[in-house]
C-alpha positions in Angstrom: -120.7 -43.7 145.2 -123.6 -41.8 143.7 -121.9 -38.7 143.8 -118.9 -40.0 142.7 -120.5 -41.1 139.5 -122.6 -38.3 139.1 -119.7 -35.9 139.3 -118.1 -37.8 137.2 -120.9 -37.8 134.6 -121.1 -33.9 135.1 -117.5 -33.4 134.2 -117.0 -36.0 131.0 -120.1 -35.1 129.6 -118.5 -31.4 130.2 -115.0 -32.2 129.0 -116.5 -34.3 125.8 -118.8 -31.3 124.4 -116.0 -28.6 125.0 -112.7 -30.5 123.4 -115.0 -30.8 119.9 -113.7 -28.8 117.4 -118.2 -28.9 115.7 -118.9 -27.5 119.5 -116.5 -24.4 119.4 -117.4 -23.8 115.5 -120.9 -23.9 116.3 -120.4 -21.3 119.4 -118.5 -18.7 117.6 -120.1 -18.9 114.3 -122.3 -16.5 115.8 -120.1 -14.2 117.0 -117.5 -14.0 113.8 -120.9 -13.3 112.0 -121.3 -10.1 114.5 -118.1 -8.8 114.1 -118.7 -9.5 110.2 -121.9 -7.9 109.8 -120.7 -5.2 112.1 -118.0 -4.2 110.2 -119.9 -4.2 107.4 -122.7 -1.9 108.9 -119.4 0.5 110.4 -117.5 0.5 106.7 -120.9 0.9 104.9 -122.1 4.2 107.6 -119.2 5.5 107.1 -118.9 5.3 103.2 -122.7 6.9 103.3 -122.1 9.8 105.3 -119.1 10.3 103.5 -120.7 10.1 100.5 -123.9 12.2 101.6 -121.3 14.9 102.7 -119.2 14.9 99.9 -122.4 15.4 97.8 -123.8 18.1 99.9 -120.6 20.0 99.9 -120.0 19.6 95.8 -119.4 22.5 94.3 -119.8 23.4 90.3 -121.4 25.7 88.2 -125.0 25.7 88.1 -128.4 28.2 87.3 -131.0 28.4 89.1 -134.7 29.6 89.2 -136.2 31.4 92.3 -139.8 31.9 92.8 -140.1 31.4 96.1 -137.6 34.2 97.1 -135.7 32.3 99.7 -132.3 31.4 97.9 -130.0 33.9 99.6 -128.0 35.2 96.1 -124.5 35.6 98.7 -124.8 32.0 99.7 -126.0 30.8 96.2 -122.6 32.6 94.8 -120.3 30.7 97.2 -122.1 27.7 96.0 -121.1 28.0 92.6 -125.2 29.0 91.4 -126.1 32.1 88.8 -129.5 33.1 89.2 -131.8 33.3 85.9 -135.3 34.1 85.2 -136.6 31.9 82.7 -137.1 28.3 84.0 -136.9 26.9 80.1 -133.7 28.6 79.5 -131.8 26.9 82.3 -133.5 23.4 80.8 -131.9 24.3 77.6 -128.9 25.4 79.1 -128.4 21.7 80.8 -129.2 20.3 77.5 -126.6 21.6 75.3 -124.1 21.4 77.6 -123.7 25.0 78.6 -124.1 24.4 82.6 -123.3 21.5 84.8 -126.7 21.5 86.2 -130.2 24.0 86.6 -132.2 24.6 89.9 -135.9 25.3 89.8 -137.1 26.2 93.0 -141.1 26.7 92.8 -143.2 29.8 95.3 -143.6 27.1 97.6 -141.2 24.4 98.0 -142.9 22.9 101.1 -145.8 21.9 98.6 -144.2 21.6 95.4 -141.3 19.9 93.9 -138.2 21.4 93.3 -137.5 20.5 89.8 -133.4 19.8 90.0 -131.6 19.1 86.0 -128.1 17.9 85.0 -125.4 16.8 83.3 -125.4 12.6 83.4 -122.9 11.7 85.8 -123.9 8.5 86.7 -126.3 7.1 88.7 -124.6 7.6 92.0 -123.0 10.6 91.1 -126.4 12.2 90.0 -127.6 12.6 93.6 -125.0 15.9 94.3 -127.4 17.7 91.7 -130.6 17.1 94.7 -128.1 17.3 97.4 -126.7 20.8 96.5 -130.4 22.0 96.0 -131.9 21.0 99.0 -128.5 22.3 100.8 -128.5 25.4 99.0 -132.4 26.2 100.2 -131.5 24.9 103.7 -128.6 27.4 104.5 -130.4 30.3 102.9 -133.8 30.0 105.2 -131.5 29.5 108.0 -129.7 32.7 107.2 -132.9 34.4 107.3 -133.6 33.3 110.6 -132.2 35.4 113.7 -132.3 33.4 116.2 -129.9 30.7 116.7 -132.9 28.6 118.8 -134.8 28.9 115.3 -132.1 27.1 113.6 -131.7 24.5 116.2 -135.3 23.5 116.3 -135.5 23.8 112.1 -132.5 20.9 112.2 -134.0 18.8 114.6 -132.1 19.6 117.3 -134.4 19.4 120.1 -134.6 16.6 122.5 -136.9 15.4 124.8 -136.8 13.5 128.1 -139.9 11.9 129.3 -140.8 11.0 133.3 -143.8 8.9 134.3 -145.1 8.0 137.8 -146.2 4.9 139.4 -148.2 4.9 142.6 -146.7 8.4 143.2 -143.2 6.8 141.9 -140.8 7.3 139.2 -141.6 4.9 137.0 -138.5 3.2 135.4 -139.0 3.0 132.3 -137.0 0.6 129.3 -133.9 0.8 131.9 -136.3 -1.9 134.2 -137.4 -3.9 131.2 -133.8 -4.9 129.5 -132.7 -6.7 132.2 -135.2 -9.1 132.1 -135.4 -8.9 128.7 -131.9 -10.6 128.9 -133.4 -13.8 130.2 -135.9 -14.0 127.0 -132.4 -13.9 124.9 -130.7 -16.0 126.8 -133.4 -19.1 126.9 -133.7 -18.5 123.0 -130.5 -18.2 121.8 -129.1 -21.6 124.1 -132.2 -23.7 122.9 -131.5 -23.1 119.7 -127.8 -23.5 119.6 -127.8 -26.2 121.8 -130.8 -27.9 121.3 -129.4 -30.7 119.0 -126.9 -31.1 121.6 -129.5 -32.1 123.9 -131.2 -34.4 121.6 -127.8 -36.4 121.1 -126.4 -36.8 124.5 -128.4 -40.1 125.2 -128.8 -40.9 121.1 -124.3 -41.2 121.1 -124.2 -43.6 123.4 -127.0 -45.7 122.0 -125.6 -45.4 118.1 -122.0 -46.5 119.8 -123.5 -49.8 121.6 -122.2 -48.7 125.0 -125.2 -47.6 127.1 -125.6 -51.4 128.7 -122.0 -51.4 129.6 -122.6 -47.9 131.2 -125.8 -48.3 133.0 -123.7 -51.4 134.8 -121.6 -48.7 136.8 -123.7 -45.8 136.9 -127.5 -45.3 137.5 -129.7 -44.0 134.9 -131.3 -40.7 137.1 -127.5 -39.5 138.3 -126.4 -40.2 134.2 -129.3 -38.2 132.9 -128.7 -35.7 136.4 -125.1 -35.2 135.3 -125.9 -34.4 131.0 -128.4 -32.1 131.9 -125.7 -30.1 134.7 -123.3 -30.3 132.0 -125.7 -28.9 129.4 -126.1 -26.1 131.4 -122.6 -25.0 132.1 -122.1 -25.9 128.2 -125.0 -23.2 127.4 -123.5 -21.0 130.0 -120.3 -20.7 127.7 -122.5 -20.6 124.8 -124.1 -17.8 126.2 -120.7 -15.8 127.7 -119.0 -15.8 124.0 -122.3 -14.8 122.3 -122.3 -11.7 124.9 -119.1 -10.9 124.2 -119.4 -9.1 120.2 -122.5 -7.7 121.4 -120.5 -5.9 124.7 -117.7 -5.1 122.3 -119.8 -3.2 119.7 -121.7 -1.1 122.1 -118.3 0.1 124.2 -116.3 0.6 121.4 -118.7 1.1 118.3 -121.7 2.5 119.2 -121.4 5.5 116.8 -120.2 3.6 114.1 -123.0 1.2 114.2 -125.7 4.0 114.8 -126.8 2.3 117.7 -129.1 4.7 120.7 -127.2 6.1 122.9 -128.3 4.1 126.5 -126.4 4.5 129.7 -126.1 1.3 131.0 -125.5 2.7 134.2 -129.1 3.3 134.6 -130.6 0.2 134.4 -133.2 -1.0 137.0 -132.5 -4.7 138.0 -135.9 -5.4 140.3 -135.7 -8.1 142.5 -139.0 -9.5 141.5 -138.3 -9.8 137.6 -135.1 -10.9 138.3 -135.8 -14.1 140.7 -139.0 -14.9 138.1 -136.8 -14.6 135.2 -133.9 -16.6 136.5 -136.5 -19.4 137.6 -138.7 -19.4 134.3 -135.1 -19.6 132.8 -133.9 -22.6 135.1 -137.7 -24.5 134.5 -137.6 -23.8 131.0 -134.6 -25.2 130.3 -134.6 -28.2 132.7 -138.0 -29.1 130.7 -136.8 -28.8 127.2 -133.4 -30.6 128.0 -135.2 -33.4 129.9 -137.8 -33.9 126.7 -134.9 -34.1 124.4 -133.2 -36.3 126.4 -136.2 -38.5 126.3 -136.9 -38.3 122.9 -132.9 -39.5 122.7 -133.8 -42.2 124.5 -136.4 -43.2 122.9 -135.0 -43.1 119.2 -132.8 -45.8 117.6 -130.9 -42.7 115.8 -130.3 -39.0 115.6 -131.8 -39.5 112.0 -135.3 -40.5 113.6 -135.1 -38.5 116.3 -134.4 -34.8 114.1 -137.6 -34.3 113.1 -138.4 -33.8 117.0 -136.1 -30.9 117.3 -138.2 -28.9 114.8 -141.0 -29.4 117.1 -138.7 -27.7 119.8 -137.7 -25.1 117.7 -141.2 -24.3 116.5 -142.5 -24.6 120.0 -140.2 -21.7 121.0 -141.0 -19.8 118.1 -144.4 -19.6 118.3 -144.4 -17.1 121.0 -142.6 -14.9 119.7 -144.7 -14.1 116.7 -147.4 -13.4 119.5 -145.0 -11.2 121.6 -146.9 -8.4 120.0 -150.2 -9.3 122.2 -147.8 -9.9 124.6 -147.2 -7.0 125.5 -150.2 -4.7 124.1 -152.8 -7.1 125.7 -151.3 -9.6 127.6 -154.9 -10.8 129.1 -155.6 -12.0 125.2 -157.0 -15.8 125.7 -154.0 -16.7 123.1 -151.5 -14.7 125.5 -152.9 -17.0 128.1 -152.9 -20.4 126.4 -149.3 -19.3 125.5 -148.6 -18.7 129.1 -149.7 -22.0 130.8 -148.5 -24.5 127.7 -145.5 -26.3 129.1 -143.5 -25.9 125.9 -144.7 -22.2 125.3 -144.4 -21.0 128.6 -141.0 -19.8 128.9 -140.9 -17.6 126.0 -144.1 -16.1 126.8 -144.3 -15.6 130.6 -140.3 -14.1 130.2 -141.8 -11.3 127.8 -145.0 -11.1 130.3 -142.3 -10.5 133.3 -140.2 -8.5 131.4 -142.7 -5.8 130.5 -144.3 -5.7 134.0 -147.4 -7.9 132.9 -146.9 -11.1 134.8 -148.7 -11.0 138.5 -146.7 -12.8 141.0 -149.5 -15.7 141.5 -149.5 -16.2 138.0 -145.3 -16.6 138.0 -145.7 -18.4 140.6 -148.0 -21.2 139.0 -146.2 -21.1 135.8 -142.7 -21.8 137.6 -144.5 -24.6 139.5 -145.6 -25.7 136.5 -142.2 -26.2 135.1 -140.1 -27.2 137.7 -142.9 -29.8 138.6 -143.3 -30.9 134.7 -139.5 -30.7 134.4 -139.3 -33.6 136.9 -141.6 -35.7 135.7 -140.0 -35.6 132.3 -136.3 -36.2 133.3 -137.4 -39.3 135.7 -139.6 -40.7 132.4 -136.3 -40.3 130.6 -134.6 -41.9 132.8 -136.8 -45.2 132.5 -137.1 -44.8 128.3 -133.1 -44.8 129.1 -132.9 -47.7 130.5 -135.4 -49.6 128.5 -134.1 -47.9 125.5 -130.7 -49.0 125.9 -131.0 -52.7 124.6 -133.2 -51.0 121.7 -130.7 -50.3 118.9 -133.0 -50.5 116.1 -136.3 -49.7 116.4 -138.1 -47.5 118.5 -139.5 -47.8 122.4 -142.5 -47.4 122.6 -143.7 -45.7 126.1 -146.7 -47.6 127.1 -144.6 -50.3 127.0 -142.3 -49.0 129.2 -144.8 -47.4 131.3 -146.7 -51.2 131.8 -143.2 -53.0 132.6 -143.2 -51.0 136.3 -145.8 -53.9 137.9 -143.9 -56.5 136.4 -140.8 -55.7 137.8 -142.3 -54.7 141.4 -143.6 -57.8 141.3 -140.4 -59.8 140.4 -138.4 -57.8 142.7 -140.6 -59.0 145.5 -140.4 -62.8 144.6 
């Protein structure tokens, strides 16, 4: 019978939050906003380098100034360029409309400023005066040059691949930390998102007057049992579609959205970061979901019981504002603190494991802590449920709850 009712909790708890039309706008308002602000980013690269090319590779008449001696006069021609001697001529010129622009390049333009004059064009279409000037001085040092290598290393074109070792090892480097960086997103982004959902699944029976009529069938542990199941296949679909822009962009629009250029294929999934995350993931959730399910119980409404959630939110903030010491001095007392606080744990220690700071004993300890913690919580929650249940206005107040268990051991034995 207990299974049958707690089965049955798991799947209309399930079936309830997934037919709500609030539940699916408040998955994939996330996502639309990716694909939103993606295509924005791709339409907004692609007008800039556009732009930036269309600029470099304007050409009009112009004068210019050399004192430096590196403006190749061939490539200055093609450009559209005449060269002149006198710097204030070619101002003039600008000025009474008898060129479109006036290059003065100084004896050293690595040190001084290359002055650039023209013709108003408007504010955007002012930068092709700079843009032909610097590409004007690029191509004609790059002439100069004989060697193609030369050229390659003067634009940049150089790359670098780096190899460490670890006790005599390759050491994998951000290919081993992603993965369990992964975890750290996924604990963030489903208490946030579903984080009032938690708070309400015991506050929408109270507000509807049916939890006495409910806790006459079905026992309070293997109700609270089945919401908090449910609640985590709900944040697994919460946590699939929020994947899903993310997996698009990178396949499809990498170049578009200017993002590095990883290959996924080498990623390092180590056992030991991977069982710690998914366990600090599993704790952390379990303990968060149980103490919103308690506060639930506890409140008369989801007004009173808001202001809670904040708490929660800031809670899993917090850490991340210290994710710096984290991970450049992860023995920092305020790294630690961080570490063994309940509500600051999971955050913290999945940033720890992630970047290879968290020793197995101390993993260990902190999982303990949360499964352990996480338990304690959910069966409290499960007594404010059932004492909270006949408390539709006002608040229930834990010690009271807390002093009833005598009493009703000692009843039950008359």
């Amino acid at each position: 019978m207990a299974r049958h009712n707690l089965s049955t909790v798991i799947g209309f708890e399930f079936r309830r939050t997934v037919t709500k039309r609030t539940f699916w706008a408040v998955t994939l308002i996330l996502p639309i906003l990716i694909f939103g602000l993606g295509g924005l980013i791709i339409a907004s690269n692609v007008s800039t380098a556009n732009t930036a090319n269309a600029q470099k590779n304007a050409r009009f008449e112009f004068l210019y100034a050399d004192a430096s001696g590196l403006v190749d006069p061939a490539i200055a021609r093609e450009y559209g360029g005449q060269k002149i001697e006198s710097s204030s001529e070619g101002v003039e010129e600008v000025q009474i409309g008898g060129t479109e622009a006036f290059f003065d390049y100084p004896a050293n333009p690595a040190k001084e400023t290359v002055r650039v004059y023209g013709a108003d064009a408007g504010l955007f279409q002012n930068n092709r005066y700079s843009a032909v000037a610097e590409s004007l001085l690029s191509s004609s040092v790059e002439k100069s040059l004989d060697s193609p290598v030369d050229v390659a290393i003067l634009r940049g074109e150089v790359t670098t691949a780096t190899t460490t070792f670890k006790d005599g090892a390759v050491a994998p480097g951000f290919e081993a930390i992603l993965p369990a960086l992964l975890f750290l997103a996924a604990f963030f982004l489903v208490i946030v998102f579903l984080g009032n959902q938690m708070l309400n699944s015991t506050l929408e029976e109270k507000e509807n007057r049916v939890t006495e009529m409910i806790l006459t069938t079905i026992n309070p542990t293997n109700l609270l049992i089945g919401k908090v199941i449910s609640l985590f296949a709900i944040g697994a679909i919460q946590l699939a579609v929020f994947a899903l822009p993310m997996l698009v962009g990178y396949l499809f629009f990498k170049d578009q959205l200017s993002l590095p250029n990883f290959d996924l294929s080498g990623l390092v999934f180590e056992p030991q970061k991977m069982i710690v995350g998914t366990l600090i993931l599993i704790g952390g959730f379990a303990l968060f979901t149980g103490t919103l399910v308690a506060v639930g119980a506890v409140m008369p409404t989801a007004k009173d019981a808001a202001p809670f959630f904040s708490v929660v939110v800031f809670a899993v903030v917090i850490p991340l504002y210290a994710s710096s010491f984290a991970i450049s001095s992860p023995q920092a007392p305020i790294v630690q603190v961080l570490a063994y606080f309940p509500y600051t744990a999971p955050i913290t220690a999945l940033i720890l494991n992630a970047f290879g700071s968290l020793p197995l004993w101390q993993a260990i300890i902190i999982i303990l802590e949360l499964f352990v913690l996480s338990a304690i919580v959910l069966r409290l929650a499960a007594r404010l449920f059932r004492y909270g249940s006949i408390e539709y206005s006002s608040k229930v107040r834990i010690r009271d709850v807390l002093s009833r268990r005598p009493a009703t051991a000692r009843d039950g034995s008359r």
